[in-house]
C-alpha positions as CSV (number, residue, x, y, z in Angstrom):
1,X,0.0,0.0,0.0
2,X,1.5,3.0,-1.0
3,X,2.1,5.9,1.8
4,X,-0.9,6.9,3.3
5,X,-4.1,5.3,3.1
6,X,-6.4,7.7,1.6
7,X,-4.0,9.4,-0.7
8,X,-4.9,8.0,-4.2
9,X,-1.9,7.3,-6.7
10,X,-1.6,8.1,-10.4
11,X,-1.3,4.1,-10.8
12,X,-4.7,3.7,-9.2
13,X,-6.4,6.5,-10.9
14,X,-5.2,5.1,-14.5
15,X,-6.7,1.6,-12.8
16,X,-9.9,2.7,-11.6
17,X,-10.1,5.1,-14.7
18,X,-9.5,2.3,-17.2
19,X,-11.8,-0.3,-15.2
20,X,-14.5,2.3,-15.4
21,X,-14.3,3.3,-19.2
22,X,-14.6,-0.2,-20.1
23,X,-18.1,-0.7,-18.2
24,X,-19.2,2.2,-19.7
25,X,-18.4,1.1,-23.7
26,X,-19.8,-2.2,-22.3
27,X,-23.2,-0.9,-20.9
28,X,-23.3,2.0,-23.9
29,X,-23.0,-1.0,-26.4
30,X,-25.9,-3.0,-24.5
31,X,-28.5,0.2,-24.1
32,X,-27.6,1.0,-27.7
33,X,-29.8,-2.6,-29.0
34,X,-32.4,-1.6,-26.8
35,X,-32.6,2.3,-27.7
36,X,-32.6,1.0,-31.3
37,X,-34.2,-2.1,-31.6
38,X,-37.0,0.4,-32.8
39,X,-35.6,1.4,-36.2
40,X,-33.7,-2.0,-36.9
41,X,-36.3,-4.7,-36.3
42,X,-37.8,-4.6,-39.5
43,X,-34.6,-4.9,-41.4
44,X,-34.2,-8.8,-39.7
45,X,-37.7,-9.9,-38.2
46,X,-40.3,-8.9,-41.0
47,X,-43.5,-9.3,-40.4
48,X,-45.7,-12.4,-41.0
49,X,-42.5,-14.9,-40.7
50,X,-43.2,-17.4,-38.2
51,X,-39.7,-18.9,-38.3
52,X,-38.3,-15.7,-38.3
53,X,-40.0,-14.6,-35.1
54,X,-39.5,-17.8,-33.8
55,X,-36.0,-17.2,-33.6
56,X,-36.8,-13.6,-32.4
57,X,-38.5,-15.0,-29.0
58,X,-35.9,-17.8,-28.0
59,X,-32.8,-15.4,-28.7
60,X,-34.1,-12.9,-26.1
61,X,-35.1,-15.4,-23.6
62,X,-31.5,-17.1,-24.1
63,X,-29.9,-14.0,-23.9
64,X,-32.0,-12.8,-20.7
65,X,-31.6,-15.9,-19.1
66,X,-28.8,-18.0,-19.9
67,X,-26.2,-16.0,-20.7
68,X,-25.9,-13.6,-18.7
69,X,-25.2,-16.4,-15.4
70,X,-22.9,-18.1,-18.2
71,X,-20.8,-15.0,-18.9
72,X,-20.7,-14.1,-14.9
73,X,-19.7,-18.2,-14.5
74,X,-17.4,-17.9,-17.4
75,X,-15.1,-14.6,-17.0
76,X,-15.0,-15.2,-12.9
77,X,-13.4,-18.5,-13.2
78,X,-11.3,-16.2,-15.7
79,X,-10.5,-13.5,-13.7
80,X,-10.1,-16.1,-10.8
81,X,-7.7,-18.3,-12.3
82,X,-5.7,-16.3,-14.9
83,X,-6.2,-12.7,-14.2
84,X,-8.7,-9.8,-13.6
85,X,-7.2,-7.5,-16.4
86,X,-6.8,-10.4,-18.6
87,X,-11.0,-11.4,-18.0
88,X,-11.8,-7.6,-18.2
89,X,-9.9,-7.6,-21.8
90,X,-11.7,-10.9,-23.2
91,X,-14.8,-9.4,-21.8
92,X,-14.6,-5.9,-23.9
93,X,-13.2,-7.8,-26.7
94,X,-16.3,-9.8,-26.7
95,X,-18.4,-6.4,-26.7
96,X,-16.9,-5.0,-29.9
97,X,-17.0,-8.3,-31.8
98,X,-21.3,-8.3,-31.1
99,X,-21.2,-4.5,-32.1
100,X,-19.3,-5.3,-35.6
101,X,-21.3,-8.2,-36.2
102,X,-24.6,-5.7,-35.4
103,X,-23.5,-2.8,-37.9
104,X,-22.5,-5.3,-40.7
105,X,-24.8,-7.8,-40.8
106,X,-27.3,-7.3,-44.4
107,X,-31.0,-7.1,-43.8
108,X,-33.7,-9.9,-44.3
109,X,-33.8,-9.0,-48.4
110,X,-30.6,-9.4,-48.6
111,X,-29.1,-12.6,-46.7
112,X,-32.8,-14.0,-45.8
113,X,-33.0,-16.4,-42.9
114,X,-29.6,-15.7,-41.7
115,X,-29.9,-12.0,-40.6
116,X,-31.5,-12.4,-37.8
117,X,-29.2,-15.4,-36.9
118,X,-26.3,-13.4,-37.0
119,X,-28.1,-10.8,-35.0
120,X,-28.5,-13.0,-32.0
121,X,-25.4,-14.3,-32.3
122,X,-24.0,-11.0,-31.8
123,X,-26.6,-10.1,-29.0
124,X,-26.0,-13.8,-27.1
125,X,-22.1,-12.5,-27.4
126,X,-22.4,-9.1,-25.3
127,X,-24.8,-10.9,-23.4
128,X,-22.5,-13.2,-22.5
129,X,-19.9,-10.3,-21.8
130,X,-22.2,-8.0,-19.7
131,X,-22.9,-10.9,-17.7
132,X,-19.2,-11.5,-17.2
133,X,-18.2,-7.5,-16.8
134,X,-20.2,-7.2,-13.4
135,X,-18.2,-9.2,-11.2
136,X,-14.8,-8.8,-12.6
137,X,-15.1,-5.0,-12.9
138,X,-16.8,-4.9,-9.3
139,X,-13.6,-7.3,-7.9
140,X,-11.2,-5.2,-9.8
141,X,-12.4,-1.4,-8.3
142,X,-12.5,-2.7,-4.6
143,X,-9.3,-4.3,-5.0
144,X,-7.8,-1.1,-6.5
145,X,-9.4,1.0,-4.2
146,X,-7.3,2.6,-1.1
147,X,-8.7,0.7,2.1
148,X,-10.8,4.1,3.1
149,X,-12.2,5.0,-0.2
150,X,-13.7,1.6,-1.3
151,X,-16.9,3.2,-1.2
152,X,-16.1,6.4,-3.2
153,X,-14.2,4.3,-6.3
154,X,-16.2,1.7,-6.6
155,X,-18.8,3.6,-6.6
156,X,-18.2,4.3,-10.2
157,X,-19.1,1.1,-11.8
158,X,-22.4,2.2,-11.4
159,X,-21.4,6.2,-12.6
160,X,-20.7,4.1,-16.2
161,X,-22.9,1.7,-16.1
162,X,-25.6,4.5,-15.9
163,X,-23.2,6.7,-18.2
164,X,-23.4,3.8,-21.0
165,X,-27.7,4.5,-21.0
166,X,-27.2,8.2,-20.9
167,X,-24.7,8.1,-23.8
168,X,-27.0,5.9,-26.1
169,X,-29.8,7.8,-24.9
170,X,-27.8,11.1,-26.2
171,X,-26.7,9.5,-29.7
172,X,-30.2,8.9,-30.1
173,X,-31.6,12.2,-29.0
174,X,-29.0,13.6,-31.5
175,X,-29.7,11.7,-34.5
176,X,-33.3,11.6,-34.0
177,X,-33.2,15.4,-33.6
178,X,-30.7,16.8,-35.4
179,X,-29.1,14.3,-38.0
180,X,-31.6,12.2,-39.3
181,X,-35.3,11.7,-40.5
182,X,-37.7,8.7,-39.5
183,X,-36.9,7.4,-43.4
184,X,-33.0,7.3,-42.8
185,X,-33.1,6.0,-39.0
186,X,-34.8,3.1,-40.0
187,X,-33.0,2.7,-43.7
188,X,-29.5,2.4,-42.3
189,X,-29.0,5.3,-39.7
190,X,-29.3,2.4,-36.4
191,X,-26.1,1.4,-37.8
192,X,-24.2,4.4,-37.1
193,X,-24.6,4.0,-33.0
194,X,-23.3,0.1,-33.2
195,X,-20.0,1.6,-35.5
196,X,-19.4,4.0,-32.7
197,X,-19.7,1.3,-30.3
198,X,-17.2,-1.1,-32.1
199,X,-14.4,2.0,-32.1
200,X,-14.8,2.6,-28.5
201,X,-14.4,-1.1,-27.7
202,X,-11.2,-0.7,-29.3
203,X,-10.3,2.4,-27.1
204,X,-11.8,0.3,-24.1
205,X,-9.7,-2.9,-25.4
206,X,-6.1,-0.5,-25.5
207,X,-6.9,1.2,-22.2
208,X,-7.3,-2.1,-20.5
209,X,-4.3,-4.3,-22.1
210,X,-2.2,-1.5,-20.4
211,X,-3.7,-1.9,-17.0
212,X,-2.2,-2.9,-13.9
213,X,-3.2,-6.5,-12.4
214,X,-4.5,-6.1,-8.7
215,X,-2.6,-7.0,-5.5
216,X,-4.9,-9.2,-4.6
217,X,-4.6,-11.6,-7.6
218,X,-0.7,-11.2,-7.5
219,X,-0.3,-12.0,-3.9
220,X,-2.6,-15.4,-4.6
221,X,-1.0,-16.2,-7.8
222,X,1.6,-18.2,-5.6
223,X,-1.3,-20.4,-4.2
224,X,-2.2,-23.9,-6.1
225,X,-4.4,-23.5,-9.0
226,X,-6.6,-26.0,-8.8
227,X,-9.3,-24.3,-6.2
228,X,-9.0,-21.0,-8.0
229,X,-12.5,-19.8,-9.2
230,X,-14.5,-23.3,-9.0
231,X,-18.1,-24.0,-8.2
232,X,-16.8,-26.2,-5.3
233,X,-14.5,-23.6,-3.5
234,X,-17.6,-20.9,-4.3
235,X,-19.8,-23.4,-2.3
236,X,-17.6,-23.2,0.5
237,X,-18.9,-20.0,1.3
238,X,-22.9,-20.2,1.2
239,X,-23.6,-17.2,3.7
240,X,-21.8,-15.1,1.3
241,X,-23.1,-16.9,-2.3
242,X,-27.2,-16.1,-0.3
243,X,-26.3,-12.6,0.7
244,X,-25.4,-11.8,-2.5
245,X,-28.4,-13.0,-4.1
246,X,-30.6,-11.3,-1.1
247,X,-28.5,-8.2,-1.2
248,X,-29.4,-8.3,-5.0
249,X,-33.1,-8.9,-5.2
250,X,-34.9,-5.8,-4.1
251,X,-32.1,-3.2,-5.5
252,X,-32.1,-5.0,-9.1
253,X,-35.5,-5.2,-9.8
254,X,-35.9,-1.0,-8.5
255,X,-33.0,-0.2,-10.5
256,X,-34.6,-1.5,-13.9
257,X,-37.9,-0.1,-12.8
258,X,-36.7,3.5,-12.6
259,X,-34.1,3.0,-15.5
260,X,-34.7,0.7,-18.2
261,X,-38.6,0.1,-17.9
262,X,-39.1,3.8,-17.0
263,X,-39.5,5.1,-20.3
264,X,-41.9,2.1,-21.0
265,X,-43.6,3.4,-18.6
266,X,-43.8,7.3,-19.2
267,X,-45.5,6.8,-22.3
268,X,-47.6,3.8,-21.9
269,X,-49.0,4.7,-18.4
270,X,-48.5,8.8,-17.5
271,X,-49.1,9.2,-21.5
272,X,-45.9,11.1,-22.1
273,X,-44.9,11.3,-25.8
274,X,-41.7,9.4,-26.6
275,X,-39.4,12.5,-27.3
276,X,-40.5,13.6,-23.5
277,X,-40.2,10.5,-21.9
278,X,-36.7,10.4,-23.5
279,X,-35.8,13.6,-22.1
280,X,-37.0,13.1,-18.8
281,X,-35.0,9.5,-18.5
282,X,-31.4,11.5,-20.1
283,X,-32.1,14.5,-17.1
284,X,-32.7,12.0,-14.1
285,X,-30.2,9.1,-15.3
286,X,-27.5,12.3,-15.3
287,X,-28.5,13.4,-11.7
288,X,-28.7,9.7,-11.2
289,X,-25.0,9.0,-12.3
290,X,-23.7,12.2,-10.6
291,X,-25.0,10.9,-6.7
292,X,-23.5,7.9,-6.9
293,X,-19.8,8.6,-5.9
294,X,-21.5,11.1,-2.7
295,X,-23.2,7.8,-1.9
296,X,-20.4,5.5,-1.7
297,X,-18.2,8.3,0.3
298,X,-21.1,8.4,2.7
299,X,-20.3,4.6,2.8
300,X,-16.7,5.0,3.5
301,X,-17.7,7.5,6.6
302,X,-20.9,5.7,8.4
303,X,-20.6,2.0,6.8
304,X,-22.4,0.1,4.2
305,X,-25.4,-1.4,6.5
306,X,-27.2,2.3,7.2
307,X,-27.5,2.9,3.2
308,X,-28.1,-0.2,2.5
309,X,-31.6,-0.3,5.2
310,X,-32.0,3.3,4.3
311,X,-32.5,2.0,0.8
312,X,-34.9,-1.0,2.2
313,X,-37.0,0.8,4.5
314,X,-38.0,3.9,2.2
315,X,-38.0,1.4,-0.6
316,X,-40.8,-1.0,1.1
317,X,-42.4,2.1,2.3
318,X,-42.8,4.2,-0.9
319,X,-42.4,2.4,-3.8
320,X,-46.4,1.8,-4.5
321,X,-47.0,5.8,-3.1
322,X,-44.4,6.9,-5.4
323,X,-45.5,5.2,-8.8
324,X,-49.4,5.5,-8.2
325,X,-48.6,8.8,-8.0
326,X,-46.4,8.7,-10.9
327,X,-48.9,7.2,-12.8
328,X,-51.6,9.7,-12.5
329,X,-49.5,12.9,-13.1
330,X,-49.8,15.1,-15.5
331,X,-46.8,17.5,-15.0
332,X,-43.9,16.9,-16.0
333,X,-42.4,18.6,-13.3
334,X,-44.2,16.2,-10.5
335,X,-43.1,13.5,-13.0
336,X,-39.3,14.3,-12.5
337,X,-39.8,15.5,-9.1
338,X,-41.4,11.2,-8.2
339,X,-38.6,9.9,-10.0
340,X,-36.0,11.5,-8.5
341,X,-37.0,11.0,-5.4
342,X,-37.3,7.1,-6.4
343,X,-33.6,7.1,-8.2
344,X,-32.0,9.1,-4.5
345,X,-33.9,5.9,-2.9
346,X,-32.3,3.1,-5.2
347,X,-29.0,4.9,-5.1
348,X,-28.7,3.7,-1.3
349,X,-28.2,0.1,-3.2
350,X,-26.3,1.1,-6.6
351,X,-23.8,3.1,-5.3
352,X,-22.2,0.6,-2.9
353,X,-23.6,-3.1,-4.2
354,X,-20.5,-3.5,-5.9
355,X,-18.1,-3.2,-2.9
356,X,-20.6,-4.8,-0.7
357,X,-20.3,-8.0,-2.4
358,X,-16.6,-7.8,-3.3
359,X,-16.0,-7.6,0.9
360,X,-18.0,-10.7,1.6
361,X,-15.2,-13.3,-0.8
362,X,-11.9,-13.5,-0.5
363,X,-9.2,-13.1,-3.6
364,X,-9.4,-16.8,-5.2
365,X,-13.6,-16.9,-5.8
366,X,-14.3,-13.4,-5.7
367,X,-14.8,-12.8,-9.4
368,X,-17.3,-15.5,-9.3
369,X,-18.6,-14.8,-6.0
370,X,-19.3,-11.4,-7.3
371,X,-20.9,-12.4,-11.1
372,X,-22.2,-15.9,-10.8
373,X,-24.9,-15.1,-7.9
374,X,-25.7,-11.4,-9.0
375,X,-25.8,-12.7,-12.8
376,X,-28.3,-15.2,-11.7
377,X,-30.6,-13.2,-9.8
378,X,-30.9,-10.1,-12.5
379,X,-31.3,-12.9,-15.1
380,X,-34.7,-13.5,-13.3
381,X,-35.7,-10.6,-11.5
382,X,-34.3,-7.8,-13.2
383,X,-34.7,-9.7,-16.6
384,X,-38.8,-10.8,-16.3
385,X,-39.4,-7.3,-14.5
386,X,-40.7,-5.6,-17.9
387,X,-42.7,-8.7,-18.8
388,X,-44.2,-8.9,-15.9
389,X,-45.0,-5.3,-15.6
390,X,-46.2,-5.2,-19.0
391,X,-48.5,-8.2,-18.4
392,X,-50.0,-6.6,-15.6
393,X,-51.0,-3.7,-17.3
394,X,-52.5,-6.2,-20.0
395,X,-54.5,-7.6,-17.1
396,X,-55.4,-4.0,-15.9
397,X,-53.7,-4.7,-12.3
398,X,-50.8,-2.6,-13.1
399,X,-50.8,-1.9,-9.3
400,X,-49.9,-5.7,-8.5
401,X,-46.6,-4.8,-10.1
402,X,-45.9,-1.8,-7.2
403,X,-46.6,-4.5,-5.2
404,X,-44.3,-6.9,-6.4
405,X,-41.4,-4.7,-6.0
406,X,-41.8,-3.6,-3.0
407,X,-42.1,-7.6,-1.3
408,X,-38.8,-8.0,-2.9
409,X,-37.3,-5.0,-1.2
410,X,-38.5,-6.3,2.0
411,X,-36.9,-9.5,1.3
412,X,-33.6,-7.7,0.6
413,X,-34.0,-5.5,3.6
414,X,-34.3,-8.5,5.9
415,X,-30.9,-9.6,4.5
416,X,-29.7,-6.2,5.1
417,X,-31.0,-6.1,8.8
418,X,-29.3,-9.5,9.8
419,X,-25.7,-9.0,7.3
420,X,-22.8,-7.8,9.4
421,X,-21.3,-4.6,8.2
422,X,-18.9,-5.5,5.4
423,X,-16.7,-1.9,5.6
424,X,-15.8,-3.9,9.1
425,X,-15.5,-7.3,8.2
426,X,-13.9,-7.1,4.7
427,X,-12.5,-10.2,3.1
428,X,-10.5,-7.2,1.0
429,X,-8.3,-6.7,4.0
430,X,-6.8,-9.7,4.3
431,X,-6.0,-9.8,0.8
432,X,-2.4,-8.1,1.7
């Protein structure tokens, strides 16, 4: 450890900068499908092709739900056994293949059949890296971090994992309102946002070959191999592998609520029009990505445990107050003002999950502690939450939904009550 504790050196800022960027190229390339899935689908799933939208419906559920746990299984053993930097490398590398294959792959008219193969090849390839970047990039900024500012640095995986939505949500703001027309968007102008993702991949990809490995994974390196990142050593530590998956639950499933499903939800239920509910999900996500480093300081001062119930208790308290009101509003500034107010809740969980879990393993499972349990549980919860919301509405109980979120916060914040502190008992410490 170099000098004193809390001063920060150029080696670790280059670290924790490096670690960062490459979440955020990750997370931009992975919003960037979503924000324009809109324009693009008719170029590979036309209408009417049973086959065709076949292959549609079991891509996304394979990518939801399998391989995001396989990329979290699959680049912790990695980072584990042969390296953090060399699993965070593979795992950006990964991201910029999908993003090629996604910006040259010819329409339906052209290739037929094959398009939309290639498509979800691509897709099941950055889904199998953003279920691998999680725990590596989470074990990598703790274990960079100076012992006292844990909180603060790591903090940032979420800054760029909410930067990667706020810069696809700003390419599309641009070219839908100052470079393009309807016509071009959907001809071959939802290519141009996959071609900027593939060059910063490469950015990412240089910035991270020239990284420094962690302590932690140097000082272990010594140790026989053969326990390093397996299933078996993991399940040595089942307290840790539940916690996880508790810890996770609640904040997961608010997190896409208030991000991802959010502008769902603007237009379908408070009956914003798309450009608005656009707006209003860049301005909060900015706000959003700017608390979370005051968060995780505030972590570093009074501990992890008091966010982490603040976040529980308001969460179980106001979650159905907050989007019953939400979804009778008609300002837009009582709109922003309920969302905010939700997003300062959630960032009691964002801010600091990272670290949290990252404390509870020690250096020879902790990538996989990390991903595998936290891949699993946002493969289910975080990844049905728009279906199930949506499917509610269908049913005209959009209420149950409110409901449902908030019993899984509770569940979380009974895992939060009875969890020792980790800023106290970090597995991190003895990593030295």
């Amino acid at each position: 450890m170099e000098g004193n504790d809390d001063k920060i050196s150029a080696r670790r800022l280059k670290a924790i900068f490096g670690g960062s960027i490459g979440n955020l190229v990750e997370w931009y390339d992975w919003y960037a499908y979503s924000a324009f899935a809109i324009y693009f689908s008719a170029s590979f799933f036309p209408e009417g092709n049973p086959t065709v939208q076949l292959i549609n419906t079991a891509g996304i559920f394979a990518l939801g739900f399998l391989m995001r746990p396989l990329g979290g299984y699959i680049f912790g053993r990695v980072a584990d056994r042969v390296g953090r930097k060399q699993s965070m490398t593979l795992s950006v590398l990964l991201m910029s293949l999908g993003s090629f294959l996604i910006a040259l792959t010819p329409t339906y008219k052209t290739i037929g059949i094959i398009a939309p193969i290639l498509l979800l090849t691509a897709r099941l390839l950055q889904g199998l890296s953003v279920g691998g970047e999680y725990g590596v990039s989470a074990t990598y900024l703790s274990e960079m971090a100076t012992k006292n500012r844990r909180g603060f640095y790591s903090s940032f995986q979420y800054v760029t994992l909410i930067g990667g939505q706020l810069l696809a949500l700003a390419i599309q703001l641009i070219l839908q309102r100052v470079l393009l027309s309807e016509t071009q968007l959907q001809e071959w102008g939802w290519r141009i946002p996959f071609v900027f993702g593939a060059i910063l991949s490469i950015v990412a990809l240089y910035l991270r070959k020239n990284l420094d490995e962690t302590k932690a994974f140097e000082n272990q390196k010594q140790r026989g191999n053969e326990k390093k990142g397996t299933i078996k050593e993991l399940l040595k530590h089942p307290k840790a592998v539940i916690t996880v998956i508790g810890l996770t639950l609640g904040g997961t499933l608010a997190f896409y609520t208030y991000t991802t499903y959010m502008q769902k939800f603007l237009v379908n239920t408070v009956h914003m029009t798309k450009e608005q509910s656009t707006l209003m999900s860049f301005l909060t996500l900015l706000i959003f990505a700017c608390l979370q480093p005051l968060f995780g300081a505030l972590s570093d001062k009074i501990g992890r445990r008091p966010l982490l119930i603040a976040f529980g208790v308001l969460g179980t308290i106001c979650t159905v107050p907050l989007l019953t009101t939400l979804s009778h509003t008609t300002s837009q500034w009582q709109a922003f003002f309920l969302l905010m107010i939700a997003l300062i809740i959630v960032s009691g969980y964002t801010s600091i999950n990272a670290v949290v879990k990252a404390e509870l393993f020690p250096a020879q499972v902790r990538a996989l502690g990390v991903g595998l349990p936290y891949a699993l549980t946002v493969a289910i919860f975080g990844g049905s939450a728009e279906y199930i919301a949506l499917q509610l509405k269908d049913w005209n109980h959009e209420e149950y939904y409110y409901w449902y979120i908030t019993i899984c916060i509770f569940i979380s914040l009974m895992v939060y009550i009875f969890m020792k502190d980790t800023k106290k008992t970090s597995k991190l410490n003895q990593d030295s």
